[in-house]
N, C-alpha and C positions, 0 to 999 in steps of 0.2 A: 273285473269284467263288467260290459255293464248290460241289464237284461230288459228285455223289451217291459212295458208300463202296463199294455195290456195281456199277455201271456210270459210271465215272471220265467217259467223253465226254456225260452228261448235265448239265449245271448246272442247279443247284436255284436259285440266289439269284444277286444281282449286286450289287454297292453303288453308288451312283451319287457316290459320294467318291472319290480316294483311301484308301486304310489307312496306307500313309504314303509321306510326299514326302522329297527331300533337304533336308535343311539341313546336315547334320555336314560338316566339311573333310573325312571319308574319299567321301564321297558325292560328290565335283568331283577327287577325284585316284584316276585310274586309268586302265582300260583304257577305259570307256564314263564320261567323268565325267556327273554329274546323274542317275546312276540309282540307282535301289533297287528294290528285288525282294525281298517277302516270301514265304520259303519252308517255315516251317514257324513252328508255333504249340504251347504250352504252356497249359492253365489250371490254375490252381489253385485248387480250389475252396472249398479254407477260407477265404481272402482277396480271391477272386475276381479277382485278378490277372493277365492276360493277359500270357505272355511272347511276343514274336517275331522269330524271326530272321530275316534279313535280309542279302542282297546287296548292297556298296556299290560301283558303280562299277564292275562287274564284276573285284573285285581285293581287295575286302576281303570279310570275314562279321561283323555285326553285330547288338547283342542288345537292342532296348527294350522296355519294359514299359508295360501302359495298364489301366486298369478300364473294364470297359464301362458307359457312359451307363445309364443307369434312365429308362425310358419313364415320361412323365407321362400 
């Protein structure tokens, strides 16, 4: 979800996906396996490259990368 900058307990949006699911082997070995929890995000705007990272499992920290979709 993502929450307004200056009043954090309003949500502005919500996605009706996941952002991301486990699949890594770190994502099934830990403390909580089959979790992920993204917790902070990057862009880059020259390449438009979305970094984010990412809790695995409650035991690891995790980095992937995506470009966002372009609306038709």
């Amino acid at each position: 979800m993502l929450l307004d900058l200056d009043e954090p307990w309003k949500v502005i949006a919500c996605a009706n996906q996941p952002l991301i699911v486990p699949e890594a082997p770190t994502s099934f070995t830990g403390f909580v396996p089959g979790v992920c929890f993204p917790v902070g995000c990057l862009c880059d705007s020259a390449t438009g490259r979305i970094a984010i990272y990412y809790g695995a499992a409650d035991t690891f920290t995790a980095l992937c990368f995506c470009k966002p979709r372009r609306r038709s």
